[in-house]
C-alpha positions as CSV (number, residue, x, y, z in Angstrom):
1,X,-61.9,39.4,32.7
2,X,-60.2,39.9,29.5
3,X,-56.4,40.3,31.3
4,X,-57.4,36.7,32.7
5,X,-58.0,35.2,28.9
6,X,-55.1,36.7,28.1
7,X,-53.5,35.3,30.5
8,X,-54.7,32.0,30.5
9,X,-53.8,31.8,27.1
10,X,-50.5,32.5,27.1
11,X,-50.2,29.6,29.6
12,X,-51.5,27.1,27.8
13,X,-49.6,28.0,24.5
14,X,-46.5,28.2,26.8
15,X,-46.8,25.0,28.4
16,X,-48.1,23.0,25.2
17,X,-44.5,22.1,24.2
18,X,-43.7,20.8,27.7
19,X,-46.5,18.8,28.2
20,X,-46.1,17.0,24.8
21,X,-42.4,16.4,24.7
22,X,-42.1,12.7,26.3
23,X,-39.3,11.9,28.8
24,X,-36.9,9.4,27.5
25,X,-37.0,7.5,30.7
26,X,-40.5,6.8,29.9
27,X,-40.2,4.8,26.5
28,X,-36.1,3.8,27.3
29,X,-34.4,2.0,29.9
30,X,-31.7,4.9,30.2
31,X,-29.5,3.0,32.8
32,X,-29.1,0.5,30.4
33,X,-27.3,0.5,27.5
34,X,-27.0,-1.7,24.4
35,X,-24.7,-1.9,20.8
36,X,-25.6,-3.3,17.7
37,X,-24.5,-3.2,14.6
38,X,-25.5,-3.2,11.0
39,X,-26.6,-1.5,7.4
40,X,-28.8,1.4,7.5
41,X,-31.7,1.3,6.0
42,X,-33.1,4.7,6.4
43,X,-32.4,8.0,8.1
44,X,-35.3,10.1,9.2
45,X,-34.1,13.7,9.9
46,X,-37.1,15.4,11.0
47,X,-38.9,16.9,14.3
48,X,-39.3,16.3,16.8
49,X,-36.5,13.6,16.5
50,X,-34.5,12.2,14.1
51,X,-34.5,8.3,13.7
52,X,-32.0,5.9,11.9
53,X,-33.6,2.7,10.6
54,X,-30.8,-0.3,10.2
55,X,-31.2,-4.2,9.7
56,X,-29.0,-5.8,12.4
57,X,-29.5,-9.7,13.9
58,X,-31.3,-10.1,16.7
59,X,-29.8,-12.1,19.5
60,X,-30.8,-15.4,17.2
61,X,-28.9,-13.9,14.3
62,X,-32.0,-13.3,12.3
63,X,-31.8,-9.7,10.4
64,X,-34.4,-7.7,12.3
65,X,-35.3,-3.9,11.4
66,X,-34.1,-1.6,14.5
67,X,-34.6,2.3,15.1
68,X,-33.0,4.8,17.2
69,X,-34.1,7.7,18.4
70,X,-31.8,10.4,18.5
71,X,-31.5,14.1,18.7
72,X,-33.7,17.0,17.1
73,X,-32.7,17.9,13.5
74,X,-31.9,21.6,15.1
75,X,-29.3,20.1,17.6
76,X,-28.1,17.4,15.2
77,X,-27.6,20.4,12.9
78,X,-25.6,22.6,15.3
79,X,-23.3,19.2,15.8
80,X,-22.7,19.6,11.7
81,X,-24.8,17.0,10.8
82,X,-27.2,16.7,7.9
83,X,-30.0,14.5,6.1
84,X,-26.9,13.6,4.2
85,X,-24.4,12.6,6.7
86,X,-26.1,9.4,7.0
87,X,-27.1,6.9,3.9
88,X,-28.9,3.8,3.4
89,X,-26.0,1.2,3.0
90,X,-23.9,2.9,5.6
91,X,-23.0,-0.1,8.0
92,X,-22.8,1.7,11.5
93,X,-22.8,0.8,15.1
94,X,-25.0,2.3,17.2
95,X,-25.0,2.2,21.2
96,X,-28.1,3.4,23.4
97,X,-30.8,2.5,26.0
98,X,-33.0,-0.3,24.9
99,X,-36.8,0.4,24.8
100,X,-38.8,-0.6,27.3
101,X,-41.1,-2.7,25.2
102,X,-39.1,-5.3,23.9
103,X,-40.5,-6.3,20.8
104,X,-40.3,-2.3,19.1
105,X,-36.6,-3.0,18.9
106,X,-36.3,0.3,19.2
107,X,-33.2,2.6,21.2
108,X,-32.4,5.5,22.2
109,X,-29.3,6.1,20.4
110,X,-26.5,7.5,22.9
111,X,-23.6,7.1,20.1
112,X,-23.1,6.3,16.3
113,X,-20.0,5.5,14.4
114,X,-19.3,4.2,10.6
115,X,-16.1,2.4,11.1
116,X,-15.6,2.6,7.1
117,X,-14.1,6.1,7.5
118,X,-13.5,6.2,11.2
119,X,-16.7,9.0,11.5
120,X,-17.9,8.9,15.2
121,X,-20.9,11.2,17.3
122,X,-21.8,11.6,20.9
């Protein structure tokens, strides 16, 4: 009886991390892609993904907040990037699957480039 705990245990730690990490095809439409482009606002470098906030017009030209999801810090950090790398006032582009509810404006980004010094990722 005890070996079963055990066992069961072990399981259910194992499989916590699976069962709560969310499939991007879920919350993006991943065969789609869109770009905008603006100022960042804010860059959120934490687990279990980081996010970069930017105002960008919408498609009526009125300057609407807009987050992308992107990778975990741990990846990000293996790519040589950093809380730093990224700063309010940057203007960027970003490229990446539009959410699946609409009014989130929210991405998942696919690729990020400051055209100010030519930096580029993904």
């Amino acid at each position: 009886m005890k070996h079963i705990l055990i066992i069961t245990t072990i399981v259910a730690v194992a499989a916590a991390p699976a069962y709560a990490h969310h499939s991007f095809a879920r919350a993006y439409y991943e065969n789609k892609s869109i770009s905008i482009s603006g100022e960042v606002v804010g860059f959120e470098f934490r687990s279990p993904h980081a996010w970069v906030q930017l105002m960008a017009p919408d498609e009526t030209g009125q300057l609407q907040k807009y987050s992308a999801e992107w990778f975990n810090p741990s990846r990000l950090s293996r790519m040589k990037i950093t809380k730093d790398t990224i700063k309010p006032g940057d203007r960027v582009v970003i490229s990446g699957s539009p959410s699946r509810k609409v009014n989130e404006r929210t991405l998942h980004l696919k690729t990020i480039e400051r055209p100010a010094d030519g930096w580029k990722c993904c």
